[in-house]
PANUKE-821197 format. One record per residue (C-alpha): residue in three letters; x, y, z; residue number from 1. Coordinates in steps of 0.5 Angstrom, whole numbers. Last residue first. Layout:
N
REC  res      X      Y      Z    n
REC  ALA      X      Y      Z  NUM
...
***
This chain:
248
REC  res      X      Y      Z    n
REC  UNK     22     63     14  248
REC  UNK     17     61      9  247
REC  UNK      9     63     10  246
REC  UNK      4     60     12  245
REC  UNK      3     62     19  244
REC  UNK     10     60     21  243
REC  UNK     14     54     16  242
REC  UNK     21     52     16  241
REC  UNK     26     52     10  240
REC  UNK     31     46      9  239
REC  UNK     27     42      6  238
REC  UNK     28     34      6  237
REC  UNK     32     30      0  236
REC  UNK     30     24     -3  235
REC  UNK     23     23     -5  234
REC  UNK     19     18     -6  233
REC  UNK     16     16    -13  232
REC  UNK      9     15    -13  231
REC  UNK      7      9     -9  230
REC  UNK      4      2    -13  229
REC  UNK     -3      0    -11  228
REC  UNK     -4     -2    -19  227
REC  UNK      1      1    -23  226
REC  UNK      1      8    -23  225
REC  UNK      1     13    -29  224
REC  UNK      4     19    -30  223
REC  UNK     -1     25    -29  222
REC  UNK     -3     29    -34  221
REC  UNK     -1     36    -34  220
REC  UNK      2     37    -41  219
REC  UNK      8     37    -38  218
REC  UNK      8     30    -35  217
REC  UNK      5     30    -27  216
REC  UNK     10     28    -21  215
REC  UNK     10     36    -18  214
REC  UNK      2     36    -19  213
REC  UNK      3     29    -16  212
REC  UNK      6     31     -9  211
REC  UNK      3     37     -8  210
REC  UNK     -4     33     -8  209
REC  UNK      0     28     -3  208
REC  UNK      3     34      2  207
REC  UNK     -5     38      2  206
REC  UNK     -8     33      3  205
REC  UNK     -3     30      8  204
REC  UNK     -4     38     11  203
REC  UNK    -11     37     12  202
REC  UNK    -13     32     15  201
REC  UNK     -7     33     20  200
REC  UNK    -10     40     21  199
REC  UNK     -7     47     20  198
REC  UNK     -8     50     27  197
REC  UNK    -12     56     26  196
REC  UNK    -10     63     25  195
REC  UNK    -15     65     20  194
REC  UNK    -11     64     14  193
REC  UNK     -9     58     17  192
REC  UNK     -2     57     21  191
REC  UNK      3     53     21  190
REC  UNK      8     52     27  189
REC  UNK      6     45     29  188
REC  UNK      6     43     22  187
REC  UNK     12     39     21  186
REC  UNK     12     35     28  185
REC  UNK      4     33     28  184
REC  UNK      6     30     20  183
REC  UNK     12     27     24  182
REC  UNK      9     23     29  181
REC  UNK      2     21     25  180
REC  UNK      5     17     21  179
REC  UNK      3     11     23  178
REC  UNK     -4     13     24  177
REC  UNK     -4     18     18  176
REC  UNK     -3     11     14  175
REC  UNK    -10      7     18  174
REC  UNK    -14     13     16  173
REC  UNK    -12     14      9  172
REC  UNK    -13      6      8  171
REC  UNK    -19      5     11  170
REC  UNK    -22     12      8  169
REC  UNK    -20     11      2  168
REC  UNK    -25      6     -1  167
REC  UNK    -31      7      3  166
REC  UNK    -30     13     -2  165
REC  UNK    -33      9     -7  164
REC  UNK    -38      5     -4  163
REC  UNK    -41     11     -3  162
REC  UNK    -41     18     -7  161
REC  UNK    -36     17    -13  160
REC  UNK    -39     21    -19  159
REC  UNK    -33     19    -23  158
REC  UNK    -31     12    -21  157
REC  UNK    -24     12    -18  156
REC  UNK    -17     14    -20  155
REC  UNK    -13      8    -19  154
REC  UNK     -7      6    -15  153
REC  UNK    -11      5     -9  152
REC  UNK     -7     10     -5  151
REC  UNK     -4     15    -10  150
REC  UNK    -11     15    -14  149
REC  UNK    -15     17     -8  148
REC  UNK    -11     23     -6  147
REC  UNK    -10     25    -14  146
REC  UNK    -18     23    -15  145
REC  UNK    -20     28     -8  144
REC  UNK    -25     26     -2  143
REC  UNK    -22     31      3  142
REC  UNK    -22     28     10  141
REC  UNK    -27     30     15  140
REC  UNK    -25     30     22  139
REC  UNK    -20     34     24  138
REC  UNK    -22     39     20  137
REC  UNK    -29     39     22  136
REC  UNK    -33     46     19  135
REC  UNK    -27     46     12  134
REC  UNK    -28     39     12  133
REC  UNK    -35     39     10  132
REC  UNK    -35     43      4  131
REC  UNK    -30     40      1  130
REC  UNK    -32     33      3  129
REC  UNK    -39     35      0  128
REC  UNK    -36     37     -7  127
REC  UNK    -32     31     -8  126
REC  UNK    -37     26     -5  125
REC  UNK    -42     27    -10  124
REC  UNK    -45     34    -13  123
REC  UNK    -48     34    -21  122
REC  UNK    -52     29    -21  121
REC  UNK    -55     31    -14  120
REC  UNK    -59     24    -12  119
REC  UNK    -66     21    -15  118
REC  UNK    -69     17    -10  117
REC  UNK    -71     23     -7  116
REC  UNK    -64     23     -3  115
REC  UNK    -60     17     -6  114
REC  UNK    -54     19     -9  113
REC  UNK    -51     26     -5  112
REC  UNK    -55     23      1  111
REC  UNK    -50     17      1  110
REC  UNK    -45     23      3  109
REC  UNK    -49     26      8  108
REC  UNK    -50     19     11  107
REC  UNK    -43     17     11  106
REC  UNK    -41     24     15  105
REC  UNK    -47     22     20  104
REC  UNK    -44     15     20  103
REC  UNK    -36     18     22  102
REC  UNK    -39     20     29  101
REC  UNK    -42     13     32  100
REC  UNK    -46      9     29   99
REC  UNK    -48      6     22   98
REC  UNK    -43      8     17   97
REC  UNK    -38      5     21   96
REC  UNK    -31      9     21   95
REC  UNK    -30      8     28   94
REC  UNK    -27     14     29   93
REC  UNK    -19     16     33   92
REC  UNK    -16     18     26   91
REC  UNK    -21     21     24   90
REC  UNK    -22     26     31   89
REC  UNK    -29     28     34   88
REC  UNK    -30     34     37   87
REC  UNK    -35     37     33   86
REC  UNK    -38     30     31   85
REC  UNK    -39     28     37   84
REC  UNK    -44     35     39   83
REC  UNK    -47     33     32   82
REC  UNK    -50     40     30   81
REC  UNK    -45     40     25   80
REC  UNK    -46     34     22   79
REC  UNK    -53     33     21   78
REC  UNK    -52     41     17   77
REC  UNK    -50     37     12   76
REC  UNK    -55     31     12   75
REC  UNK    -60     37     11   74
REC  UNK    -56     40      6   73
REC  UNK    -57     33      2   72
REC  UNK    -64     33      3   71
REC  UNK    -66     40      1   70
REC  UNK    -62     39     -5   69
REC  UNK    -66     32     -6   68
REC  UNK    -74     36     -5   67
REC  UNK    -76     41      0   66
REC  UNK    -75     48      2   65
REC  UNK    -70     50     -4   64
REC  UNK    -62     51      0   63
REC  UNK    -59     45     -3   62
REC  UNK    -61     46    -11   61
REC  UNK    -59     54    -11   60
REC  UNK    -52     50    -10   59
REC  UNK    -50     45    -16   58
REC  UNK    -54     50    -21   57
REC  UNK    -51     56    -18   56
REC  UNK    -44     53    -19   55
REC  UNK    -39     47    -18   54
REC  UNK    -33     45    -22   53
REC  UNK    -29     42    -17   52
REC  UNK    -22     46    -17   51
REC  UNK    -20     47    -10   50
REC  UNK    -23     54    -10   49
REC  UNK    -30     52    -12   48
REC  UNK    -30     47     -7   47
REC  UNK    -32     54     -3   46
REC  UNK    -39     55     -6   45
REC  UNK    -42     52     -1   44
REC  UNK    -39     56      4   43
REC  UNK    -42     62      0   42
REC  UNK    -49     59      1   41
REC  UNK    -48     58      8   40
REC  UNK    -47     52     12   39
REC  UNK    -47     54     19   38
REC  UNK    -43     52     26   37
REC  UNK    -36     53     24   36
REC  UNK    -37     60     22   35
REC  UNK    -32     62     17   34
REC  UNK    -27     57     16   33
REC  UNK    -21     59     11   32
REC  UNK    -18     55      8   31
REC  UNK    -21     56      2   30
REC  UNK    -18     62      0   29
REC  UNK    -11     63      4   28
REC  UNK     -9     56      2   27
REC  UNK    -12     56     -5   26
REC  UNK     -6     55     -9   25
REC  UNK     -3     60    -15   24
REC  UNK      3     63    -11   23
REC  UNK      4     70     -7   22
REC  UNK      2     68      0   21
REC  UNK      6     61      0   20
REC  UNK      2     55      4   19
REC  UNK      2     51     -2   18
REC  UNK      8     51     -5   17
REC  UNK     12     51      4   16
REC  UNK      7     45      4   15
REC  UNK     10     41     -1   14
REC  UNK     18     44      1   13
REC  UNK     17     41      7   12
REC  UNK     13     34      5   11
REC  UNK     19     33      1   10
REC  UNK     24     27      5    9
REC  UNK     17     25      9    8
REC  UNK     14     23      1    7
REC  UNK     15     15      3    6
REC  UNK     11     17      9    5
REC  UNK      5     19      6    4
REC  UNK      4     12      4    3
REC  UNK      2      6     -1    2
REC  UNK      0      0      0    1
***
């Protein structure tokens, strides 16, 4: 299987790319939380920032008074009105979508595809992770096709909103588990935009995406992985140090 810490020699300098106030990532947009209590029309909007091809068609849907939209928000909103879940940590979850924290997070995910029978179309797994992870960073990782590649080898069916991601999350909980020491490590003194703690869900999001943005052919594609193959490794560590997102 493949792991965050074969990219331990290079996650500085990962981290150092996406947290650079002047360059072209998200890190001082997105990463910014709002209210931690409310999901906004805006706040929905925010997977925009990270590439995902969402708009009004995608959020009107959400905020109307009934019907699938109405069902996801909802799902949603679950999620942050959960006392368990606003302190709850991946990481230390069972990820039973039946019980417990993680299945308020399934459910919302499941909801994209059968809520009114007919599900959103145009909002799966990707999207909702990306809204959510903003509110619960320490308990909703992102659901992202690079990050999904890298740990089973294949990007995953367009659309994923079940089955699909329950993929990832075993492997990606299982990896941070034994990485968890030197991730903690490198991200004490980064700050988010808002100054938060970066969290551990993020900031391996952040070092793999990097990872295989910086592994991709000139034509921006990425290089293809055999079956549950890792990517390349790196063989050197940065020197810079991060503080508040910014190298010193």
């Amino acid at each position: 299987m493949s792991t965050i810490g074969t990219l331990r020699g290079c996650a500085e300098k990962h981290l150092r790319t996406y947290a650079d106030p002047r360059g072209p990532r998200a890190f001082r947009t997105y990463d910014w939380q709002g209210d931690p209590e409310r999901l906004s029309p805006l706040d929905c909007l925010a997977p925009s920032l990270l590439s995902v091809r969402i708009g009004y068609r995608q959020v009107v849907p959400l905020f109307r008074p009934d019907g699938p939209g109405a069902e996801v928000l909802h799902a949603m909103e679950a999620v942050l009105a959960n006392q368990a879940c606003a302190t709850a940590d991946f990481l230390d979850v069972t990820l039973d979508p039946s019980t417990g924290p993680w299945s308020l997070v399934d459910r919302a995910l499941v909801a994209t595809g059968e809520a009114g029978g007919t599900g959103l179309p145009d909002l799966k797994a990707v999207a909702v992770t990306k809204i959510l992870h903003r509110k619960r960073p320490n308990l909703v990782p992102i659901f992202d096709r690079n990050i999904y590649q890298f740990y089973l080898g294949e990007k995953p069916i367009s659309g994923a909103y079940k089955d699909t991601p329950r993929r990832l999350w075993p492997l990606l909980q299982a990896d941070l588990r034994r990485q968890k020491q030197w991730v903690q490590d490198l991200i004490a003194p980064v700050r988010t935009p808002d100054d938060r703690p970066l969290s551990l869900l993020r900031a391996a999001d952040i070092i793999i995406w990097e990872h295989t943005a910086s592994e991709a052919t000139p034509d921006g594609a990425l290089l293809r992985l055999g079956a549950r193959s890792p990517l390349r490794g790196c063989t050197r560590r940065a020197s810079s140090t991060l503080l508040n997102g910014v190298v010193t």
